[in-house]
Structure formats: structure tokens, C-alpha cells
C-alpha distance (Angstrom), angle and dihedral (degrees) to the residues before:
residue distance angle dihedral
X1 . . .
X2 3.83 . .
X3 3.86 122.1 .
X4 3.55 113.7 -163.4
X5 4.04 125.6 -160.2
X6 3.68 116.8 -168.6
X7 3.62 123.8 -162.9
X8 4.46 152.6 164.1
X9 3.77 93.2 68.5
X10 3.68 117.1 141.6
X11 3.92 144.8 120.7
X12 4.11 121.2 -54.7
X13 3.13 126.7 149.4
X14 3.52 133.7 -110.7
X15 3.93 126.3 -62.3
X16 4.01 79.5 25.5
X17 4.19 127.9 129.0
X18 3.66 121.1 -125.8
X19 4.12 132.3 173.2
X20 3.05 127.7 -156.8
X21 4.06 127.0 -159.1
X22 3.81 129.6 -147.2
X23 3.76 110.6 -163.0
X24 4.19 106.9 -162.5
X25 3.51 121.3 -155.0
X26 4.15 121.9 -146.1
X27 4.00 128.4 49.3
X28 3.69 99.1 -89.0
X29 3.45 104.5 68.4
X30 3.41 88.0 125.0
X31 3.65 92.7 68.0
X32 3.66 102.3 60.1
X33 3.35 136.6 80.5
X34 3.91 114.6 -126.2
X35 3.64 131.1 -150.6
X36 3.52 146.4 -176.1
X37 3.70 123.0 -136.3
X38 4.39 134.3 167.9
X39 3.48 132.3 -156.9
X40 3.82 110.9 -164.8
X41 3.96 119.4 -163.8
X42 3.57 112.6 -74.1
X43 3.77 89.1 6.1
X44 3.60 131.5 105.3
X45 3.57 123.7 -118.8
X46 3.28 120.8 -71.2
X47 4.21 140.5 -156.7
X48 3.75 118.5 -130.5
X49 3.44 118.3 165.4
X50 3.87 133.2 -13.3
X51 4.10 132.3 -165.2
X52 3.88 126.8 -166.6
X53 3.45 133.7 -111.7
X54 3.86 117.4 -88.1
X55 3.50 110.5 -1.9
X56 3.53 104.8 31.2
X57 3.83 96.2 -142.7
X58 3.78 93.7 126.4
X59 3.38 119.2 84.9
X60 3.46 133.8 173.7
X61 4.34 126.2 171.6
X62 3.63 134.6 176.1
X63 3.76 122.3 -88.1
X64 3.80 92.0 -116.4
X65 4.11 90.3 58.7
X66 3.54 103.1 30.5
X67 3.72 109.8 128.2
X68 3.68 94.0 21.2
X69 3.53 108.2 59.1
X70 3.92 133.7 53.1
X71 3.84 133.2 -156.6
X72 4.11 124.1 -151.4
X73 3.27 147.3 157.6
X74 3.58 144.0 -151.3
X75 3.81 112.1 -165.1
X76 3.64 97.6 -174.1
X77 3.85 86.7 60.0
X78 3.67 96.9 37.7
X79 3.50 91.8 -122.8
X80 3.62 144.9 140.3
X81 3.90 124.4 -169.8
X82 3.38 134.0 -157.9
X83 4.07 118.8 -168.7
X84 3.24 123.6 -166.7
X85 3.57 132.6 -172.2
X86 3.72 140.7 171.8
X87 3.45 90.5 38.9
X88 4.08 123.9 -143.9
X89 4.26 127.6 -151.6
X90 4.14 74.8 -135.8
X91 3.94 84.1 57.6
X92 4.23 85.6 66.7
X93 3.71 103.5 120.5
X94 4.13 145.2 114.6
X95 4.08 95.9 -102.3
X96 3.48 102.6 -158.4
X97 4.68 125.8 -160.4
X98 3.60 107.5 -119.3
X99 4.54 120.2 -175.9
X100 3.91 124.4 -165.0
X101 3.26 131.1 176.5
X102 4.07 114.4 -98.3
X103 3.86 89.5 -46.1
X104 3.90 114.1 -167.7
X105 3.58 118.3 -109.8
X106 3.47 93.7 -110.1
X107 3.63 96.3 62.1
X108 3.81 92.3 45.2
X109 4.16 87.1 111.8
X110 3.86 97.2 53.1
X111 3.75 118.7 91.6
X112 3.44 87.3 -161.7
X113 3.41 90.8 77.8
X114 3.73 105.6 59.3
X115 3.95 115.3 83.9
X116 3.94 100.9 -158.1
X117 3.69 130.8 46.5
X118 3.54 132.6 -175.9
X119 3.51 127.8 -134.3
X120 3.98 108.6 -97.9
X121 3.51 137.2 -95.0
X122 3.64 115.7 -145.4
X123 4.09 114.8 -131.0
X124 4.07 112.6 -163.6
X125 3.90 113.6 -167.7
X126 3.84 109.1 -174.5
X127 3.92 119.9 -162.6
């Protein structure tokens, strides 16, 4: 079992920076691979951003946030990061942690895939 607890969301304004923390619970954190995923209202769920298990030197991100946001991880804290810069209204959403076990990278998109999810942390970008 992994529990995941996201946090640093909150209200900027547009063109503005903003990272967000994922704090994973259990010894293997190393072993998963971690994603980043939004759900804005009315909206279906959507992927952002995904980093594989171990070393982290795979990353993959959405089209619509390529070039503006960045993925890591630190697995002696437990932690995966998202930073996000250049901020969008269109960025608006609850962006949610998600772990899965060594997915492949062609499954990276699908939140099907990931086991564990974290609760939410809602990101406002005003215009």
C-alpha cells in the first residue's frame, strides 16, 4: 500500500511559477512510477506529466505543458515534484499524485494504470 499526500497548490496569477510536492508513504517508493494528472470542473481527467521508477531519467508530459513544466523525484525523501511555471487560466484544475508499479512507457498516459492516488491539490490561475 502507498498513500500519497499532495501539496503547494494555491491561486497565482498568470505567467506565475508554482510547485507542487507529493509526499509517498511506504519503503518502495523507489519502485513506482509517479505521475501527475488534473481534472478541471466539468472536464475529465487529464495526464500531465509522468517519471519512471528508480532513476527518474524518463520523462514524459502532456503536449499542452511541455516546455513549462518539470517532473522529479527524490527517492530518499519520498517525493515527487511537479514545477510549474508560466502559468495558464487553462492550467486551473485539482492536479492530483498518482504511483504504479514499473508501468511501460506506453501506458504512461492512462490513469488506469496507476494504483494509488492522492487526494488533490487545487491549482487556481487567475488572468
Amino acid at each position: 500500500q502507498v498513500q500519497l499526500v499532495e501539496s503547494g497548490g494555491g491561486l497565482v496569477q498568470a505567467g506565475d511559477s508554482l510547485r507542487l510536492s507529493c509526499a509517498a508513504s511506504g519503503r518502495t517508493f523507489s519502485t513506482y512510477t509517479m505521475g501527475w494528472f488534473r481534472q478541471a470542473p466539468g472536464r475529465e481527467r487529464e495526464f500531465v506529466a509522468t517519471i519512471n521508477w528508480w532513476t527518474g531519467r524518463s520523462t514524459y508530459y502532456a503536449d499542452s505543458v511541455k516546455g513549462r513544466f518539470t517532473i522529479s523525484r527524490d527517492n530518499a525523501k519520498n517525493t515527487v515534484y511537479l514545477q510549474m511555471s508560466s502559468l495558464k487560466p487553462e492550467d486551473t484544475a485539482v492536479y492530483y499524485c498518482a504511483a504504479g508499479g514499473q508501468i511501460p512507457s506506453r501506458w504512461y498516459t492512462r490513469d488506469d494504470k496507476y494504483d494509488y492516488w492522492g487526494q488533490g491539490t487545487q491549482v487556481t490561475v487567475s488572468s
